[in-house]
Structures are given as C-alpha cells and as structure tokens.
N, C-alpha and C positions, 0 to 999 in steps of 0.2 A: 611711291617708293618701291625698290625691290623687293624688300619682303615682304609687300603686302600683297606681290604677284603671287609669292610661291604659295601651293594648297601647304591650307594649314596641318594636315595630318605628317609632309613630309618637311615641315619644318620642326614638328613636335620630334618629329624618329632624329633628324638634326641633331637638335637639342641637345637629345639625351644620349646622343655618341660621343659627343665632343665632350660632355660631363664626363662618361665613362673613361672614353680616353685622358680625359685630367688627372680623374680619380689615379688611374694608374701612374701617370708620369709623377703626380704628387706624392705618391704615397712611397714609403722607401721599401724596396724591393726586400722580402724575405730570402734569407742566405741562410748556408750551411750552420751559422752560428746564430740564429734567432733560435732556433727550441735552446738549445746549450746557455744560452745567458737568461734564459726561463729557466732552466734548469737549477743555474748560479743562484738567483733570486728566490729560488723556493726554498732551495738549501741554508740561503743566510736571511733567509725572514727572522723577525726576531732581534736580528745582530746587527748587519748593513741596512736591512728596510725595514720596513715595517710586519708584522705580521697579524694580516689580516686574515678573519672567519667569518664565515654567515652572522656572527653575531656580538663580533668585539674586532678591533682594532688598536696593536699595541703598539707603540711608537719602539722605533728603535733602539737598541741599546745600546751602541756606539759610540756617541755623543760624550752620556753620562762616564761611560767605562774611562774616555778618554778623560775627562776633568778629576774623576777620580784619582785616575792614577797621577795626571798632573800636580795636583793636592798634596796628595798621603805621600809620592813619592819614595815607598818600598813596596818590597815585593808582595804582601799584601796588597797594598793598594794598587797594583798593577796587575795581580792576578787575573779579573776578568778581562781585563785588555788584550793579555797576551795569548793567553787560553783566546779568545776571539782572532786574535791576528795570525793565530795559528793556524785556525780551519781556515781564516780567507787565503791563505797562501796555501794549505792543502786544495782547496777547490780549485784554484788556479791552475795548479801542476800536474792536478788531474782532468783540466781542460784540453781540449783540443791545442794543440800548438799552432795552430791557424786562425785560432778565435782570441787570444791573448790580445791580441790589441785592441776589438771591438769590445772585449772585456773592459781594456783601459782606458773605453771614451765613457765607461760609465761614470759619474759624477761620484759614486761611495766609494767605488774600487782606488780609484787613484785618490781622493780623500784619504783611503786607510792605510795605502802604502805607504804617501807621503808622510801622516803625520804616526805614522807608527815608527817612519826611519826619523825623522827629525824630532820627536818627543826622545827616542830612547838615546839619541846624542844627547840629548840636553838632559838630560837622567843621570849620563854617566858624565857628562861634562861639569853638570854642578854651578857652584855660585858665583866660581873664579876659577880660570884659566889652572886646570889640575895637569901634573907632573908627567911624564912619558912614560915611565913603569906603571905597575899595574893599579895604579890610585885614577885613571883615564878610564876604569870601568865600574868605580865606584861599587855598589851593590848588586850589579849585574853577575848572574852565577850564568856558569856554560848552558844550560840551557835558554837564557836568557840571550847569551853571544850568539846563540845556535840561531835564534828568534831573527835577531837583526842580520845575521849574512843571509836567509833565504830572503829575507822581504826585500834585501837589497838586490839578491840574484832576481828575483823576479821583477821588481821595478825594471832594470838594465834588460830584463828581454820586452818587457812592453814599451817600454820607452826609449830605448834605448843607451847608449854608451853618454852623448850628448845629454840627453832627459837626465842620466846622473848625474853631470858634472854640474848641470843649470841647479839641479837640487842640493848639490853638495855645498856651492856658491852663497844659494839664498840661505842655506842654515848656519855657514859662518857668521851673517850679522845678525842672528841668532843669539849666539854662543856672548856670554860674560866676559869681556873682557878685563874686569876688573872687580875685589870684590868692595862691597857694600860697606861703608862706614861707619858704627853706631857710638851713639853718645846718648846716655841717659832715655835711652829706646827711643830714638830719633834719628833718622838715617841723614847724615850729611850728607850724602854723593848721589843719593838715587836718582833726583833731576838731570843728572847729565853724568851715567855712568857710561864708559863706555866699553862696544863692543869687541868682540876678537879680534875682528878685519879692521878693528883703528888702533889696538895694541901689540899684535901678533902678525907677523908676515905669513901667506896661504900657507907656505910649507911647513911652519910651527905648528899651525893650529890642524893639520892634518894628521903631524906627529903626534898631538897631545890630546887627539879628540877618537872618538869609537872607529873616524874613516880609516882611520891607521890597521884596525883588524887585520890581519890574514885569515881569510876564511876560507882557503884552501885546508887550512888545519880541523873544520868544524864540520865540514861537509860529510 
C-alpha cells in the first residue's frame, strides 16, 4: 500500500498537521465579542447561569423568580423577576452594539427577554380579555411599564422588527380569550376555553393588550 511506503516519522508530522489544521477550522474562531459575553456571564452568574466557585455551585435563579411571579401574580411576587430583568437589560445596553446579537444566540438571554415580555402581557392582560383604558395594565405601576418598553426595545434591536412581530403573534394565542366559568368551585369551560386569536380580531387584542403601549412616553 502507499503508506506503508512513506517513512514513518514523516507520516507521524502528517498526522499531526492535519489534526492541527482541523482543530482550527473546528473550533469557532474567537471575535471581538467573546471576552464581552464572558464578561455578560460573570456579571449574571447567579441570575441567567449558574454561579459557580472552587467550592459550591448554585443553580440559577431565573427559572424560580420566573414561577414565582407567575404564581403570586403582584408586585411582590414579581419583585425578584424584575429587579433581575433589569440588570439583563442594563448589561445589554452597556454591551457593545456589535455584540447584541451574539448576545442573542445565547440560549438565557433570549429565554429572558421573551418570557419577561410575554409573562408581563399575560400579568397585565389577566384572566379575560380586559378593556382599552387603563384596566390593560392591571397592577402594573410606571416603573413596571418602564420595565417592558426597554425589554421590548432591546429584543427589536437583537432580533429585530420581524423577531417582534413573530413574538407579538405567538403571545396572542397566549392571551385568554374568554373568561373561566365556575359552578360550585368546578370550572365549566376550562377544557376548551378559548383564546384571544379565536375571539378577538389582531387589532383588538393589540388595542386591549400591554403591545398598545406608547413607550416613546416612558423612555
């Protein structure tokens, strides 16, 4: 066979070039925004990741913050949440503006934006289809409003104009269409309640839901 022609020593140097050379084309090239999303990640240990030491490992606190406030459903109970959704969008807007979207292929970051803007619809949207004055904000105070226009401004620069509208879509069949029915604490209608986008046409439930904001006004 041919390579049993070639001397061994210059098929060993072979070998181990073509590995090197893999190694690089494998491996994905460090950019301007690898230290910077190290940066991100050290900053929100604890919060989006984990925060790990020489000698413990504490799981996130994200998750939980998020069920909580799902649950309690006032401003107690969403206090950790938003206090956290706070600094992820501070640390964002003090990223680089070139690293914003490597940012947004991280798997917590867009986790938190999405479900920080689609929780706090469903907060202020309630259990049934609420009115177009100011009952579409439920227990939501200005700085709570303040909370959802940047998360939403920064989603719309990472993701773009498109990425919000896909997200704005998917949380109409979200949204309550109708409310719940009880009878001797026994819900009639829960098996097949239905939602927004089967009782409300798009441009109702954008008038009657948090997307209606002006946050030119909060900015």
């Amino acid at each position: 066979m041919a390579f049993q022609k070639i001397p061994r020593p210059v098929l060993v140097t072979a070998v181990l070039l073509v590995g090197v050379l893999l190694f690089f084309v494998i491996q994905k090239p460090e950019t301007v925004c690898t230290p910077q999303i190290e940066i991100f990640k050290q900053s929100q240990a604890g919060a989006l990741f984990p925060k790990v030491t020489e000698k413990s490992r504490a799981p996130a606190t994200y998750a939980r913050a998020v069920e909580s406030c799902r649950i309690a459903n006032s401003p107690g109970g969403c206090f950790e949440l938003f206090n956290l959704l706070k600094k992820v969008v501070r640390d964002l807007r003090g990223a680089p503006q070139e690293c914003l979207v490597p940012f947004g292929e991280l798997a917590q970051v867009k986790n938190a934006l999405r479900d920080g803007v689609q929780l706090m619809i469903l907060l202020a949207w309630g259990d049934k289809p609420p009115d177009k004055g100011m009952e579409k904000f439920a227990w939501l105070e200005m700085s709570d409003l303040s909370l959802y226009c940047q998360l939403r401004d920064v989603y719309e620069k990472i993701y773009g104009t498109e990425g919000w509208s896909e997200l704005r879509l998917t949380t109409y069949h979200l949204l309550p269409g109708e409310a719940a029915v009880f009878q001797d604490g026994t819900c009639l209608n829960c098996d097949y309640l239905k939602k927004a986008d089967q009782t409300l046409s798009p441009e109702e439930i954008w008038a009657r839901s948090l997307f209606s904001l002006r946050c030119e006004r909060l900015r």
